[in-house]
Backbone as CSV, one residue per row, in Angstrom:
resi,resn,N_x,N_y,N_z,CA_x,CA_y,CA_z,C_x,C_y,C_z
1,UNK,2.094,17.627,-5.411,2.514,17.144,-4.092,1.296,16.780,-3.250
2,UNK,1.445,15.624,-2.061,0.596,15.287,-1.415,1.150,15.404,-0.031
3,UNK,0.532,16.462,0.696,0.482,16.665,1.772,-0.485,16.161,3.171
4,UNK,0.480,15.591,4.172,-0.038,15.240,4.985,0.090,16.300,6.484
5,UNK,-1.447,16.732,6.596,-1.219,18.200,8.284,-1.408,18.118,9.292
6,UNK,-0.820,17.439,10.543,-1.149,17.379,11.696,-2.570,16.345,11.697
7,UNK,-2.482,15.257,10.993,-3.337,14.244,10.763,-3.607,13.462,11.611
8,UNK,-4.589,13.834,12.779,-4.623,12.755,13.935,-6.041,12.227,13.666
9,UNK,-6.020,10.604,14.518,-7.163,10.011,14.107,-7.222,9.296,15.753
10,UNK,-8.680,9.027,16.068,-8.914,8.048,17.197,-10.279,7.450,16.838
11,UNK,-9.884,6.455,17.775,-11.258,5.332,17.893,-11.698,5.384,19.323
12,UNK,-12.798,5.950,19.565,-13.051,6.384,21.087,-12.041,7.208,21.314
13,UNK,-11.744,6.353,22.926,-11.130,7.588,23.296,-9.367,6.946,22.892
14,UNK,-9.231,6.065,22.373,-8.085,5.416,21.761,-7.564,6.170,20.826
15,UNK,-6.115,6.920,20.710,-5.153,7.220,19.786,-4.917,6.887,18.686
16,UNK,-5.282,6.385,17.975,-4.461,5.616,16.558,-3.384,6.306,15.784
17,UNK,-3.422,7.390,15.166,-2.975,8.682,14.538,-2.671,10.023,15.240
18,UNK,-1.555,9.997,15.918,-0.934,11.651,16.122,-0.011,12.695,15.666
19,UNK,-0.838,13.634,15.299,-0.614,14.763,14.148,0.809,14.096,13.614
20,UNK,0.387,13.585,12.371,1.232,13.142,11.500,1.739,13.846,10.484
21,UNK,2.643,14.614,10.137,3.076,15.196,9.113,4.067,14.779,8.055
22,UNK,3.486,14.672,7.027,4.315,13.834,5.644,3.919,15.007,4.381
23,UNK,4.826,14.654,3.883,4.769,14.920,2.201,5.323,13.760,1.389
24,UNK,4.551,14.254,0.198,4.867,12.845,-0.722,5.243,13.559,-1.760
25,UNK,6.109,13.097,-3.138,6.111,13.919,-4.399,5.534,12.957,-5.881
26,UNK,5.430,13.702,-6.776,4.839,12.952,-7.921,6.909,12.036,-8.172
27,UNK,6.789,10.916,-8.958,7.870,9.855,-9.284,8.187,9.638,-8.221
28,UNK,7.962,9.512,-6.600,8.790,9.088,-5.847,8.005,8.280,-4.941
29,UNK,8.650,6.824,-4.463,8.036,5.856,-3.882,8.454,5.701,-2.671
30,UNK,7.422,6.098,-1.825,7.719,6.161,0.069,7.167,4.983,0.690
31,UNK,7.400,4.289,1.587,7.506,3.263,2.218,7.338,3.680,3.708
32,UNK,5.991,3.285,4.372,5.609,3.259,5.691,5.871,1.767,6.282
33,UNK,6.494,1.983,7.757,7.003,0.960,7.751,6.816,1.140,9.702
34,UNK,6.598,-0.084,10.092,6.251,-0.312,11.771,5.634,-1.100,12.147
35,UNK,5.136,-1.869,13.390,4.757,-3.126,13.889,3.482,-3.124,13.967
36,UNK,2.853,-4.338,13.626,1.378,-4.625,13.352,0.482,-3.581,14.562
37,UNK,-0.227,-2.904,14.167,-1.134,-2.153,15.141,-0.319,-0.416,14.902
38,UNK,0.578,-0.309,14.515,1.160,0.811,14.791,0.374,1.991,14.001
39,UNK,-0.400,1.667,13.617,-1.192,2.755,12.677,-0.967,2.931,11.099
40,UNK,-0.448,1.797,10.535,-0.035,2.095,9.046,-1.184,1.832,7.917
41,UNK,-2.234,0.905,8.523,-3.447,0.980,7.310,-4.290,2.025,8.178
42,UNK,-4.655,2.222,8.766,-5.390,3.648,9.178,-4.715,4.779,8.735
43,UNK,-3.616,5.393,8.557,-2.975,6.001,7.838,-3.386,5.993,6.502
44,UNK,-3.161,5.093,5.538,-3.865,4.951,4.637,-5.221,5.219,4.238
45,UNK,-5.929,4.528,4.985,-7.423,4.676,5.065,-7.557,6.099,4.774
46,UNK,-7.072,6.636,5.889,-7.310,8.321,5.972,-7.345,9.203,4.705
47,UNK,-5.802,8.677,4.458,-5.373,9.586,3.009,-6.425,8.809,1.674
48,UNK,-6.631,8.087,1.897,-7.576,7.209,0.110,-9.212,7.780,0.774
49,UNK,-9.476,8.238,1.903,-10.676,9.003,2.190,-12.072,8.102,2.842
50,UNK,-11.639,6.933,3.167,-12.167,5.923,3.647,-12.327,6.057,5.039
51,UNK,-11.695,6.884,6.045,-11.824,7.232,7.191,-11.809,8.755,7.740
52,UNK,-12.415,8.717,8.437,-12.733,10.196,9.020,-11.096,10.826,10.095
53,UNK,-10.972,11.467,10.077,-9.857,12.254,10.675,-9.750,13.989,11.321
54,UNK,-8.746,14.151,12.019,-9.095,15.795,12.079,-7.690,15.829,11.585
55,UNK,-7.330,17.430,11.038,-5.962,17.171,10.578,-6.624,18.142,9.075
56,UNK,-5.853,17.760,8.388,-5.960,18.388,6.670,-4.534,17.626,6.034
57,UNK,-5.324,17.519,4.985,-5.266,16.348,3.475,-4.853,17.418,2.323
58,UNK,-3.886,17.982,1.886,-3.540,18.925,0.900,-2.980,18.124,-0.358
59,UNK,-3.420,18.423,-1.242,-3.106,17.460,-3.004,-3.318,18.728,-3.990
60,UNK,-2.111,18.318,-5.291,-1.743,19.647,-5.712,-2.965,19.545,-6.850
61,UNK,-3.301,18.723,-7.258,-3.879,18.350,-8.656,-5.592,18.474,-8.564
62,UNK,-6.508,17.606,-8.446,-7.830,17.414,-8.719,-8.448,16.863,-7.436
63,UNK,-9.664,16.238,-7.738,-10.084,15.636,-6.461,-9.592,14.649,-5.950
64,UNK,-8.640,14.275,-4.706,-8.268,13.427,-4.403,-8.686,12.440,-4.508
65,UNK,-9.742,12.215,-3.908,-10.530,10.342,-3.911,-10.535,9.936,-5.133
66,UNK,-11.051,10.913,-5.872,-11.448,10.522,-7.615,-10.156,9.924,-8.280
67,UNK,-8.790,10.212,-7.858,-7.583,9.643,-8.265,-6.514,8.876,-7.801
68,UNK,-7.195,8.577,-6.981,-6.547,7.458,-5.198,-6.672,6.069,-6.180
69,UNK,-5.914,5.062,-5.811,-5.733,3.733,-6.183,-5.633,3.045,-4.850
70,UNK,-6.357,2.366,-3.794,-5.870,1.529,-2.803,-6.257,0.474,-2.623
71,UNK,-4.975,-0.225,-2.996,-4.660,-1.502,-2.705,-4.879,-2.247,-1.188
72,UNK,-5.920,-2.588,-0.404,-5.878,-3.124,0.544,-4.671,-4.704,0.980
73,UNK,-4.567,-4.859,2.524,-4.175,-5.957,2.806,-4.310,-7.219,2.143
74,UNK,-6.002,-7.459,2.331,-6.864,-8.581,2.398,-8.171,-8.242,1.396
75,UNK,-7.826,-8.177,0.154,-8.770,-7.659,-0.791,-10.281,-8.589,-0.567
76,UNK,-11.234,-8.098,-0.493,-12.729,-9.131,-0.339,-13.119,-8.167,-1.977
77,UNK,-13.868,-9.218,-2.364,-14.527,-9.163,-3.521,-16.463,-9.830,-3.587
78,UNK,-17.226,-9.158,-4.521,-18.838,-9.628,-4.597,-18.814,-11.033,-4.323
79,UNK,-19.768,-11.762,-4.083,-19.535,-13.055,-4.105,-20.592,-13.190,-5.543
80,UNK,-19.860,-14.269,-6.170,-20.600,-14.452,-7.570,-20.430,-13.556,-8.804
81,UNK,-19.036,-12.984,-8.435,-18.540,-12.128,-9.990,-17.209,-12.466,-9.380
82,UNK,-16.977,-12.825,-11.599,-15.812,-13.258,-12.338,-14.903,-12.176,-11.949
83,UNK,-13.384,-12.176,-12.022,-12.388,-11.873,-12.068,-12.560,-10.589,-12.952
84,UNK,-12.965,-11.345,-14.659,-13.292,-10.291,-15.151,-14.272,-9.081,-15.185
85,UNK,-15.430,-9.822,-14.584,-16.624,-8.858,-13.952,-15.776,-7.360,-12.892
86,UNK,-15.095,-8.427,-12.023,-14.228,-6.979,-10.782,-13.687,-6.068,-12.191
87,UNK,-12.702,-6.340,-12.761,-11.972,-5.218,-13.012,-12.924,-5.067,-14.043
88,UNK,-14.089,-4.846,-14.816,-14.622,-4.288,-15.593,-16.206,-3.471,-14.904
89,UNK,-16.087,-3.628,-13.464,-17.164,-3.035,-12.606,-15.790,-1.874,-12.055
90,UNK,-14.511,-2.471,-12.099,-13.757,-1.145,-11.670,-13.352,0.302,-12.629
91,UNK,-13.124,-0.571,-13.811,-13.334,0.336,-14.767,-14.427,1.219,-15.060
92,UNK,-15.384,0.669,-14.626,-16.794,0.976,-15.170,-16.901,2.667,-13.697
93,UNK,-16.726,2.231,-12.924,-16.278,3.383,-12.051,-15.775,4.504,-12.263
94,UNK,-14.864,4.613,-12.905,-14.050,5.551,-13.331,-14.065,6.146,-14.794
95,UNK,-15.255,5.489,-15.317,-15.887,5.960,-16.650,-14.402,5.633,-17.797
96,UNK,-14.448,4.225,-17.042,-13.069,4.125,-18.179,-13.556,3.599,-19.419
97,UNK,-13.565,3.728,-20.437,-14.310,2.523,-21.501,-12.997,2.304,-22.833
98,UNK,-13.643,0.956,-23.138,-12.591,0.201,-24.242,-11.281,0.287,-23.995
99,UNK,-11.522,-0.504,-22.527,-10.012,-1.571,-22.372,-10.184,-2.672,-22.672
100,UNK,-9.078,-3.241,-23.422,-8.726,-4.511,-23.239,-8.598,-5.312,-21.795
101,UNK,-9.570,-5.062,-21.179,-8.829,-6.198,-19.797,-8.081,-7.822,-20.103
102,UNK,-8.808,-8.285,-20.999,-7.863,-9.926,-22.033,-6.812,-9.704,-21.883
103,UNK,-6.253,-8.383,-22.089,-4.553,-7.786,-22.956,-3.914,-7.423,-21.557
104,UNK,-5.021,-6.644,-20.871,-4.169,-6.711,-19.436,-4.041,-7.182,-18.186
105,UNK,-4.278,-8.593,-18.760,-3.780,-9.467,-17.276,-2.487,-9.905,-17.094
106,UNK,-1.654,-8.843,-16.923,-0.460,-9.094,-16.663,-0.195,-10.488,-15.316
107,UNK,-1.049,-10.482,-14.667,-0.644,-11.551,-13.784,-1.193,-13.101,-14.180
108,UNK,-1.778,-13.104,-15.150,-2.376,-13.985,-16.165,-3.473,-15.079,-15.300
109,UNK,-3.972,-14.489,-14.481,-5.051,-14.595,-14.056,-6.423,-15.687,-14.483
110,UNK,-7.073,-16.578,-13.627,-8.218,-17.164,-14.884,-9.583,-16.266,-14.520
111,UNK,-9.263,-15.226,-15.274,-10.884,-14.018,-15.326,-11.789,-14.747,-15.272
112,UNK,-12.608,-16.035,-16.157,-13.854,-16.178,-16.233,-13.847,-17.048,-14.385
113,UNK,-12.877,-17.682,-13.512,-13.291,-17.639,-12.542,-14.001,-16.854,-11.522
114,UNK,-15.235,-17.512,-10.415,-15.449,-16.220,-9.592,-14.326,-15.863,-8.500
115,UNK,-14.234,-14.767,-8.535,-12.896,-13.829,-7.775,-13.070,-14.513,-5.719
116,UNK,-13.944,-15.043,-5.708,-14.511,-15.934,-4.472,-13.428,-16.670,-4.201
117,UNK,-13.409,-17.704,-5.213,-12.297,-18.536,-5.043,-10.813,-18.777,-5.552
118,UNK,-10.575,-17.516,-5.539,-8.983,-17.466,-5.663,-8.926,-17.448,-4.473
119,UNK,-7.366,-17.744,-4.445,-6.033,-17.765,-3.228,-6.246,-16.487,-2.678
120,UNK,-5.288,-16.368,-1.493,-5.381,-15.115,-1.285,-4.330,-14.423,-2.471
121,UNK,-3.295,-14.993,-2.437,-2.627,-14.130,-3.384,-2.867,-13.774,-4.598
122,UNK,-3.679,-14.635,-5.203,-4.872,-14.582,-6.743,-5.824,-13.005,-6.300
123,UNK,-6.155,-13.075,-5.432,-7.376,-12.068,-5.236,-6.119,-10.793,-4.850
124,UNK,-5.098,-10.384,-4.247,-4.276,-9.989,-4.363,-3.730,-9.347,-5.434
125,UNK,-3.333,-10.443,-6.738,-2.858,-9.509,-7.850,-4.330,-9.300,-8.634
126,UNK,-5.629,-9.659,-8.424,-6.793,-9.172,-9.392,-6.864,-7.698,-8.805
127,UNK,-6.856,-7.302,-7.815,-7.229,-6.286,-7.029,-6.217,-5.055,-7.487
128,UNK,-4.969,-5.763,-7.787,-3.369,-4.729,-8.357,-3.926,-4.560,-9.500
129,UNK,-4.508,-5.755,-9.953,-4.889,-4.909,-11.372,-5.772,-4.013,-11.674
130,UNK,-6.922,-4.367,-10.798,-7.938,-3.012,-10.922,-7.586,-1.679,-10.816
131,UNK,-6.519,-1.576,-9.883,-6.117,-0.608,-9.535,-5.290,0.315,-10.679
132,UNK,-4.062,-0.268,-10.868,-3.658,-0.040,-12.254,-4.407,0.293,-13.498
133,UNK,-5.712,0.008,-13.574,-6.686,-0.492,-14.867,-6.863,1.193,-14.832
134,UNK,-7.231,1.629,-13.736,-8.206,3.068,-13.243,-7.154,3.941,-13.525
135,UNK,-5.410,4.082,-13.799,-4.876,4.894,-14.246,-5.129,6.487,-13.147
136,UNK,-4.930,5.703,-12.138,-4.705,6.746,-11.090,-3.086,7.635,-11.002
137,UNK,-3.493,8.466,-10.311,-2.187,9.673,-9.910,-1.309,9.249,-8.769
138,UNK,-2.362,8.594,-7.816,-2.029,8.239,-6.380,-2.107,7.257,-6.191
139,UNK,-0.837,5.859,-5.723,-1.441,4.983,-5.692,-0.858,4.485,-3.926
140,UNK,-1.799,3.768,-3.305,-1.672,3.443,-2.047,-1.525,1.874,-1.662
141,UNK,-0.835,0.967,-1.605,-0.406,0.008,-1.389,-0.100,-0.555,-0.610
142,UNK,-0.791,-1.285,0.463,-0.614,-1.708,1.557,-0.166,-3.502,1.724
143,UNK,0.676,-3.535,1.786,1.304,-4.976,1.642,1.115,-5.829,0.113
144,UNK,1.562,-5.216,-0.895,1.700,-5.784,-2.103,2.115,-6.944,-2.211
145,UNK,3.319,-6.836,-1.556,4.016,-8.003,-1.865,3.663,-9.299,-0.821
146,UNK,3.098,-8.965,-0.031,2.409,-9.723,1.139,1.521,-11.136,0.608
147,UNK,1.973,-12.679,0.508,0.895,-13.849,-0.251,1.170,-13.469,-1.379
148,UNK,2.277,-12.858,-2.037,2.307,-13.425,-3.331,3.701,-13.967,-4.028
149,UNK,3.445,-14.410,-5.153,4.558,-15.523,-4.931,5.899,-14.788,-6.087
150,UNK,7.315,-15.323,-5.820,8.388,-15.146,-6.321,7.771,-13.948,-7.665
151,UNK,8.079,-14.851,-8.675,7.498,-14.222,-10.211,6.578,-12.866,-10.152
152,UNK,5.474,-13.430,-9.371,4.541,-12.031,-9.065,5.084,-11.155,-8.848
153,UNK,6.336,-11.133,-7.391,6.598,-10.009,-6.138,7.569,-9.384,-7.683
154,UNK,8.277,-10.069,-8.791,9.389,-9.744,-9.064,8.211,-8.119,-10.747
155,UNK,7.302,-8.805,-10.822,6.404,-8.162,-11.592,6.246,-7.125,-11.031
156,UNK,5.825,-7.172,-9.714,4.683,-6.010,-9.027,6.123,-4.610,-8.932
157,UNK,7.561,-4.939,-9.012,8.332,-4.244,-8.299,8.799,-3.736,-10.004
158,UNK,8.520,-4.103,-11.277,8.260,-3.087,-12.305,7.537,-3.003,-12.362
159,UNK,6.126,-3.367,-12.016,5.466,-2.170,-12.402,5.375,-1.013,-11.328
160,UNK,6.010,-1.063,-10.594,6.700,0.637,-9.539,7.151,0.929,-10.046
161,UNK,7.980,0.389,-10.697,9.123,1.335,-10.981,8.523,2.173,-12.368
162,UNK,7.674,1.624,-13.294,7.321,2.337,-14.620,6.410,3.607,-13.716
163,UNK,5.596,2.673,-12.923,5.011,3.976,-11.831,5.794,5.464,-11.868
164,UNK,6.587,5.006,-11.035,7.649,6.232,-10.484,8.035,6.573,-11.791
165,UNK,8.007,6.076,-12.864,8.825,6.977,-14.546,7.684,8.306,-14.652
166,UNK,6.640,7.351,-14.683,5.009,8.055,-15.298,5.241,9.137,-14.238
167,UNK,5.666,9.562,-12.554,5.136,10.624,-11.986,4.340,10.361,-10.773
168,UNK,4.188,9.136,-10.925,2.890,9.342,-9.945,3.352,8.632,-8.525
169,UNK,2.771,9.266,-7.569,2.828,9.326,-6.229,2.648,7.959,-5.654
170,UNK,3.453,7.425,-5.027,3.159,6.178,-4.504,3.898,5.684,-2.608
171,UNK,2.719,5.207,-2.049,2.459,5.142,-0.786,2.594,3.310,-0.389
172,UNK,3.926,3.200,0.377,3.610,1.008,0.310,3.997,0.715,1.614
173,UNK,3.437,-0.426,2.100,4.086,-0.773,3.299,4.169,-2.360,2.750
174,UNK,5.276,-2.951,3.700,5.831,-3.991,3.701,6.835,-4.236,4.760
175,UNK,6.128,-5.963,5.633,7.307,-6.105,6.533,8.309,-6.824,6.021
176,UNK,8.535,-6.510,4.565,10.279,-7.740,4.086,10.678,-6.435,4.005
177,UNK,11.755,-6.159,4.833,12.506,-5.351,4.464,13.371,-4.585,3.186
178,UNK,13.256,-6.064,2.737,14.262,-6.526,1.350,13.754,-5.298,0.447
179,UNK,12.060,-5.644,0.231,11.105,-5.111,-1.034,11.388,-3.272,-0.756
180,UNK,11.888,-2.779,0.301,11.235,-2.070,0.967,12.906,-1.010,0.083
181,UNK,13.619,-1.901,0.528,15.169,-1.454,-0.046,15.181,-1.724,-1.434
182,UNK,14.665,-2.119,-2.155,14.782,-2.524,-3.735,13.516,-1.168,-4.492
183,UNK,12.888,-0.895,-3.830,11.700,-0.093,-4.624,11.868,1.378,-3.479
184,UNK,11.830,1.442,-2.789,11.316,3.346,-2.143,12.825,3.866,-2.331
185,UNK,12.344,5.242,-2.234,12.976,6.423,-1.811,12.844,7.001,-0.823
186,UNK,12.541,6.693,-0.059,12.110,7.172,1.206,11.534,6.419,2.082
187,UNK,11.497,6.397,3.342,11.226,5.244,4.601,10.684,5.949,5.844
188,UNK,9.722,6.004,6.380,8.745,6.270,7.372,8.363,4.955,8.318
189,UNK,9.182,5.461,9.793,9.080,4.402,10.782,7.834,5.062,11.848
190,UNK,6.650,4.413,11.761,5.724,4.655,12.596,5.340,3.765,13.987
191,UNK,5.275,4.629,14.975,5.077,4.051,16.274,4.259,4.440,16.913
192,UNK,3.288,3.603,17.137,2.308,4.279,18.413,1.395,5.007,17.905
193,UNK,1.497,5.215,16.539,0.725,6.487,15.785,1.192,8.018,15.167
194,UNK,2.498,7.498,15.678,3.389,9.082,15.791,4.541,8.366,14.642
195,UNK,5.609,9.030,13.768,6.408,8.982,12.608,7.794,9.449,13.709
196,UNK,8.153,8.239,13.907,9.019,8.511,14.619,10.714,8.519,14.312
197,UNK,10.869,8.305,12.920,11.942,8.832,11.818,11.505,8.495,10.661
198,UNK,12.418,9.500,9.768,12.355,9.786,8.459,13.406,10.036,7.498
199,UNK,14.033,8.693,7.008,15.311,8.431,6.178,14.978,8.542,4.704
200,UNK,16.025,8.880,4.192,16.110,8.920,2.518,17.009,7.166,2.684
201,UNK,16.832,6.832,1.111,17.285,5.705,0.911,18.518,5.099,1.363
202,UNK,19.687,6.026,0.777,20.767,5.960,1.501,20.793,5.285,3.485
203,UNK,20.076,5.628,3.752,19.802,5.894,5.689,19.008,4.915,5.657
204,UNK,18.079,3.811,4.741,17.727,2.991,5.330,17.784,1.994,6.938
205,UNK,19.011,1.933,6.866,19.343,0.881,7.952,19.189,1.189,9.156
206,UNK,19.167,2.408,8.798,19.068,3.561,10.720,17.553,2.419,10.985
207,UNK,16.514,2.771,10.407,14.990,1.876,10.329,15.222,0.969,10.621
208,UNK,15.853,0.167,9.732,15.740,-1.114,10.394,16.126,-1.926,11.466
209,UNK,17.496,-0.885,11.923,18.103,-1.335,13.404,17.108,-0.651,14.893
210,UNK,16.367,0.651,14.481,15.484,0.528,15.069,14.169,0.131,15.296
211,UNK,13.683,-1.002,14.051,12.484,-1.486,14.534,12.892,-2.780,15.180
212,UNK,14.128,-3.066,15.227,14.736,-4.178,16.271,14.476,-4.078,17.844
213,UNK,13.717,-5.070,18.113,13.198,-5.461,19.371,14.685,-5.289,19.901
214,UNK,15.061,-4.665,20.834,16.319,-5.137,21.920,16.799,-6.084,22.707
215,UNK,15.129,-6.603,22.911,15.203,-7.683,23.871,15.263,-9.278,23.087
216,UNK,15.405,-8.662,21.865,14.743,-9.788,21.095,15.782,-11.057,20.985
217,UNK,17.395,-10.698,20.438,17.927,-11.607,20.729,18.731,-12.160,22.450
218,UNK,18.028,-11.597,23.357,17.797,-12.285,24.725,16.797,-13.445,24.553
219,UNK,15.839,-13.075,23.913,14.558,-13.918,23.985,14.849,-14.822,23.321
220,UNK,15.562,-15.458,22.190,16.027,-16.562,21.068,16.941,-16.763,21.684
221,UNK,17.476,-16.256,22.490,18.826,-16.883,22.975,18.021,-17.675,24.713
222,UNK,16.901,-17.550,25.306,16.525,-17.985,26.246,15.587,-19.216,25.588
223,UNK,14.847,-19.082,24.431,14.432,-20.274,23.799,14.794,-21.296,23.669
224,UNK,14.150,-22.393,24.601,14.920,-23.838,24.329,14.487,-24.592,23.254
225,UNK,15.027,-24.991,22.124,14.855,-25.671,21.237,15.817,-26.865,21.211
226,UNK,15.334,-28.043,21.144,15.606,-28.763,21.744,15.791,-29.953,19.877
């Protein structure tokens, strides 16, 4: 289990994170979910160990960082290394040796390109793959499905699901709702920095009727489109 303790975070004298309390379990896929700024990649950050926090980080298994997988937004890569260079400098990290990376480009990728000039969504699934490659416990996913296209989104959502067979702990945000209802077990609506409900799958919709602006269809309905 991955425990989250009264996990607060600030920037100055700015709030980002207040004492946040979560648990996560091994096979089960949770879904953070709330409006741009609300604290959901700082959240992240925190837990993959990339940011400083006060609070406590409890994990049942080994060293956390050493088994974290995170998937950023907006993956940046070296400038002047191949596709295949990334995931074999990621491997090389984790003292992985004699993979096939050829065999596992599931997103079929052109490796000998430099990772510079892919799309965003190209640099996107190279980055899923590294991640995957490292055969982590924990994996953290912050807009997967975010720039990438049909076929991909329909890939990335088995390989969760073999995820969740294997055990392992998995952390995603996404604003399509859709992805959000097709893959988790669980749904975390964050506001302001604070977890301001917490539905099992079934209860989805409670979430989604409250991240509904109120005012919102006033505002489309005052829009003149002409």
């Amino acid at each position: 289990m991955l425990s989250i303790l009264d996990l607060s975070k600030k920037y100055g004298k700015k709030q980002i994170l207040d004492a946040i309390q979560l648990h996560f379990n091994p096979g089960e896929i949770t879904g953070i979910v709330g409006e741009n700024g609300a604290g959901k990649t700082t959240l992240f950050k925190c837990i993959a160990g990339l940011e400083s926090f006060t609070g406590e980080i409890k994990y049942s298994k080994v060293n956390r960082k050493n088994t974290i997988g995170f998937l950023e937004t907006n993956p940046e890569f070296l400038s002047k290394i191949t596709g295949k260079e990334y995931l074999q400098l990621i491997c090389n990290a984790r003292n992985l040796q004699q993979i096939d990376i050829e065999a596992q480009n599931i997103f079929q990728l052109p490796l000998q390109q430099y990772a510079e000039t892919y799309s965003t969504g190209m640099k996107k699934k190279l980055a899923l793959t590294g991640v995957l490659l490292q055969s982590n416990d924990i994996f953290i996913l912050d807009e997967p499905f975010n720039g990438v296209d049909i076929q991909s989104n329909l890939i990335i959502k088995e390989l969760l699901t073999k995820l969740k067979q294997k055990g392992k702990i998995i952390l995603l945000s996404s604003h399509i709702f859709s992805t959000l209802q097709d893959t988790c077990d669980h749904l975390h609506y964050i506001k302001a920095g604070k977890i301001k409900k917490s539905v099992k799958k079934k209860d989805f919709k409670i979430i989604e009727n409250l991240m509904k602006d109120v005012a919102l269809d006033e505002k489309i309905r005052n829009f003149n489109i002409k």
